[in-house]
C-alpha positions, 0 to 999 in steps of 0.5 A: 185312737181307742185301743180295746182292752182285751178280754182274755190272756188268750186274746193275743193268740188272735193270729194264730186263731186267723191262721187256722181260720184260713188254713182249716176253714175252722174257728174251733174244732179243728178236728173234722175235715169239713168246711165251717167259714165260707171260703173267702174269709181269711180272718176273723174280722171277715166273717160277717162280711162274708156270712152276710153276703151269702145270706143276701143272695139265699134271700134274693133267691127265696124272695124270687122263688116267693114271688113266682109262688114256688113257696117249697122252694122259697122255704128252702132258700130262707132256711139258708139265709136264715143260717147265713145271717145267723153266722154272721151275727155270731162272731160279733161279741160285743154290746150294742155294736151296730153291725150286729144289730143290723144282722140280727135285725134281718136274721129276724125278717127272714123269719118272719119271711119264711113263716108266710111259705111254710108248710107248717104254722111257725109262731113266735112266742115271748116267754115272760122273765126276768125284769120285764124281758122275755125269753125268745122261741120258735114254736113249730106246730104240727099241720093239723094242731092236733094235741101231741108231746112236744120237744124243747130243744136247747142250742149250743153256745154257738147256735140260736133258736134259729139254728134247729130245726130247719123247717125243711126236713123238720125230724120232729115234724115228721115224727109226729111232735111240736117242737119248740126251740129257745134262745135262752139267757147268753143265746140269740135275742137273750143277748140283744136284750143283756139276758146273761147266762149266768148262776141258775139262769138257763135252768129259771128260763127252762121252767118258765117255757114249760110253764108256757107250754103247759098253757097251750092247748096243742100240746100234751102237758105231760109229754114235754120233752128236752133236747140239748146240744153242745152248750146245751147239753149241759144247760138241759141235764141242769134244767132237768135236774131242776125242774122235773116236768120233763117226760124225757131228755136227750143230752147230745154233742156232749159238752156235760162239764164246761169247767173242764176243757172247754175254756182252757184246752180249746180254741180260744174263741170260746171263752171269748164268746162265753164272757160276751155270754154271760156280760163279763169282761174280767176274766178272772171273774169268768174263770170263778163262775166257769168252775161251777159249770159242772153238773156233778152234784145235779144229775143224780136229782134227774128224775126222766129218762136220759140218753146221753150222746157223745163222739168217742174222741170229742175234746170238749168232753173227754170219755172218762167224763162222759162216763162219769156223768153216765154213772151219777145218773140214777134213772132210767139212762143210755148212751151212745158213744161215737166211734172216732167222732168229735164235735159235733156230731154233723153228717158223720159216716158212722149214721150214713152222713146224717146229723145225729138229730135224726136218731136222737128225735127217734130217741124221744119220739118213742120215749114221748109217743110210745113210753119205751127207752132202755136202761142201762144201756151204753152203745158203741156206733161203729163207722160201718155199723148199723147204727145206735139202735143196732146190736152194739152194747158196749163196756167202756174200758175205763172209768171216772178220771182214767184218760181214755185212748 
């Protein structure tokens, strides 16, 4: 019998990550009241079982509805399948196992599935890297082609390129912009090919996709624009700091500092999966690259201008932080802090139950399309107010370091 070495000190709480799992629906930010895992999964170990059953019958449904030639249908379903086969992939951290694999394997059939029904032209590209490997994107492209600014868009941790935006209700689509969305070093195809996200990885693999969009004949080479969220939002203030081609940045779902709270204060699983990530299993190793993550030091070097979003009460940046972050940056900057919001930001009252990309793809389609944005401008989204674009400046009560309540 093969015992698996732990990988965190952490790793024996497993029962009680499976208790809240089965009493919350949740694996990590037990805050909101909604549903994350299907109902039936009662522990961990469930998920991609339970993940990929769904999955299978989304993708019955869109191949069905394909074959009867009701392909706006089909897209819809194949959004859904895609998503499904997405989650049930994620929760397996671990090198070569063959169940992943086979996940991923149909995570990326329906993909291709959906391309043949969309509406739009969804391309893939391969973005040359390091040692032969390739950083893998979804470009989705305007109907008519036409030369237009486009939008990187930066996953979290626990998203792919796959994850945003649906083709569905694409908000930069509709909003007249390509948008491009990666899976960067630790992130999706990156970790099928043990593409780590590790030192200045993220930021090397940013500024080789701009290089490749700057190529292309579609888009508008000085109106690239980048959306992180999450993780993400900390790769995309790095990435801008490094490379200052982008027109614009959006950095939302705040997670700016990960050498915070993140790996120490939350739910366990995310230093299980960030250690997968990054091809560690030594913890202290992990514990000596974590407290680097930070961005202190960077955004002062951002050059574009910057709106930051963040739930007023999101454990993985707590307000005095994000207030911080607001400071040090030295361009032409906003932020919206969410009233009684966490992580993330999905379907929240204070937007009328939307997701916060609808009004931050707003943000950067008119700083790319119409070069307008704010300065200085900190807004407070109240739950039954009109939301970030309202009458609704805001003083934060406290500053760098003083806790918030």
């Amino acid at each position: 019998m093969t015992i698996r070495k732990l990988r965190t000190k952490r790793d024996d709480q497993q029962w009680i990550l499976d208790l809240a799992l089965n009493m919350r629906g949740r694996v990590q930010n037990f805050e909101r009241d909604d549903l994350e895992t299907p109902s039936r999964a009662h522990n961990y170990r469930m998920l991609p079982k339970q993940w990929r059953l769904k999955g299978e019958h989304d993708e019955r449904l869109g191949r069905q509805a394909q074959a009867q030639g009701f392909n706006s249908t089909a897209c819809a379903h194949f959004d859904h399948a895609i998503e499904a086969y997405r989650m049930a992939q994620h929760p397996i951290f671990y090198d070569d196992n063959p169940v992943k694999l086979d996940l991923y394997s149909r995570l990326s059939d329906v993909v291709d599935r959906r391309a043949e029904v969309a509406p739009y032209t969804v391309e893939r590209v391969e973005v040359p890297f390091d040692d032969g490997k390739t950083i893998s994107c979804l470009l989705h492209l305007l109907p008519d082609g036409r030369k237009a600014p486009c939008v990187i868009y930066v996953p979290g941790m626990d998203q792919t390129k796959e994850a945003f935006p649906k083709v569905t209700g694409n908000p930069a689509i509709a909003r007249g912009m390509h948008i491009l969305s990666m899976d960067g070093p630790g992130q999706g195809n990156s970790n099928i090919q043990k593409i780590r996200a590790v030192g200045d990885n993220y930021e090397r693999a940013g500024a080789a996709v701009i290089d490749y969009l700057q190529s292309r004949p579609e888009i508008d080479e000085d109106k690239i624009g980048i959306y992180g969220v999450s993780m993400g939002s900390y790769w995309s203030l790095r990435l801008a700091s490094y490379d200052h081609r982008p027109a614009a940045l959006a950095s939302g779902v705040a997670c700016f500092n990960p050498n915070n709270t993140i790996f120490t204060q939350s739910s366990p699983r995310f230093k299980q999966q960030f250690m997968y990530m990054a091809g560690m299993d030594d913890e202290d190793e992990f514990d000596e690259m974590a407290e680097k993550m930070t961005v202190k030091g960077y955004v002062d070097k951002i050059t574009c201008p910057t709106l930051l979003v963040t739930g007023e009460f999101d454990p993985l940046c707590p307000l005095e932080d994000a207030v911080e972050v607001y400071g040090d940056l030295t361009g032409p900057k906003e932020m919206w802090v969410v009233e009684d919001q966490f992580h993330p930001l999905w379907g929240i009252p204070n937007l009328g139950n939307l997701d916060c990309h609808h009004y931050i793809i707003d943000w950067l389609s008119r700083a790319l399309l119409e070069d307008k944005t704010n300065d200085e401008r900190v807004a407070y989204v109240a739950v039954k107010g009109d939301g970030p674009f309202g009458d609704c400046e805001w003083q934060p009560p406290v500053g760098p370091g003083e806790a918030y309540f």
